[in-house]
VOPAGU-2260 file (C-alpha; in pm, 1 decimal, decimal comma):
REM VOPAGU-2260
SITE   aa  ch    i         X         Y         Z
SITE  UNK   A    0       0,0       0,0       0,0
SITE  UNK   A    1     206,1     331,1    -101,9
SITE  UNK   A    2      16,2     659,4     122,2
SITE  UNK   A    3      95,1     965,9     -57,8
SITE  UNK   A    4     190,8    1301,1     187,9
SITE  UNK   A    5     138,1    1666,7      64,1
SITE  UNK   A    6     392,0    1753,0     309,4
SITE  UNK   A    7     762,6    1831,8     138,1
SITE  UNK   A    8    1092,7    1688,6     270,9
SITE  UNK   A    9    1294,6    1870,8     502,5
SITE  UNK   A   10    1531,9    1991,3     293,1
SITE  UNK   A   11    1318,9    2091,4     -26,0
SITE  UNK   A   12    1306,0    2472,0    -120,8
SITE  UNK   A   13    1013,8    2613,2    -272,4
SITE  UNK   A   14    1071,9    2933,8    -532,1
SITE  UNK   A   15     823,8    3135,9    -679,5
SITE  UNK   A   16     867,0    3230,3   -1056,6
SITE  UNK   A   17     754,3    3606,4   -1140,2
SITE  UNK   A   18     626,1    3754,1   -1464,0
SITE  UNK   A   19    1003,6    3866,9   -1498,8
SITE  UNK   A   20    1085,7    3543,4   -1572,9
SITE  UNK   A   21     754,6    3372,0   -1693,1
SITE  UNK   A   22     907,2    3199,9   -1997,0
SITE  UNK   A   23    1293,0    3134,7   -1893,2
SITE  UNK   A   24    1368,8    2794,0   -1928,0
SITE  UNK   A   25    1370,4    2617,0   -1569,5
SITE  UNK   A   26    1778,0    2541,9   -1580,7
SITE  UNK   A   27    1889,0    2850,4   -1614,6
SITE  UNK   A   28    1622,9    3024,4   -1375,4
SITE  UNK   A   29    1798,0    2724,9   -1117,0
SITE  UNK   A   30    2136,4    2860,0   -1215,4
SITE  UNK   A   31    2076,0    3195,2   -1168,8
SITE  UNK   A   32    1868,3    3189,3    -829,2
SITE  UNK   A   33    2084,5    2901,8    -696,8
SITE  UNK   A   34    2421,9    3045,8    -724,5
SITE  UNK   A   35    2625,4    2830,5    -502,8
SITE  UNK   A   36    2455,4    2529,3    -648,6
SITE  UNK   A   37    2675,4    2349,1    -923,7
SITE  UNK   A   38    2505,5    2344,2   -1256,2
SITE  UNK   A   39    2578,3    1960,5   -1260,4
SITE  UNK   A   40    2428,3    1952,7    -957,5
SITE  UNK   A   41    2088,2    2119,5   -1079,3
SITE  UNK   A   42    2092,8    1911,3   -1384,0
SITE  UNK   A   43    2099,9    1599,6   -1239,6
SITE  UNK   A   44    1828,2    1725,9    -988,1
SITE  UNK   A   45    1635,3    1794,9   -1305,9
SITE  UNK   A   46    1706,4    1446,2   -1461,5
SITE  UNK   A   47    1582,1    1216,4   -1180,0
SITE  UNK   A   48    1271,1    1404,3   -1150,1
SITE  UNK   A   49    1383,1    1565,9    -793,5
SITE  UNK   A   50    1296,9    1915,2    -929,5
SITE  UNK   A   51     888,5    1930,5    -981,0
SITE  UNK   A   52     713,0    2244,8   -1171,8
């Protein structure tokens, strides 16, 4: 039986996307509000589905 939360892990950040950037595409809005975050990093995140939209 799999019980699905709505509550977020611990360590997940939620951003907010304004009309500034309504259109960017979502790796380099990542890159530019995650600056200490390697890009391989934010990729990957992006690959196994860890980012959501």
């Amino acid at each position: 039986m799999t019980i699905l939360s709505d509550k977020k892990p611990e360590n997940a950040r939620e951003l907010h996307v304004s009309d500034l950037h309504d259109g960017q595409r979502i790796d380099n809005f990542l890159i530019a509000q995650l600056k200490n975050v390697p890009r391989s990093h934010i990729y990957r995140l992006l690959r196994t589905g860890q980012i959501r939209v």
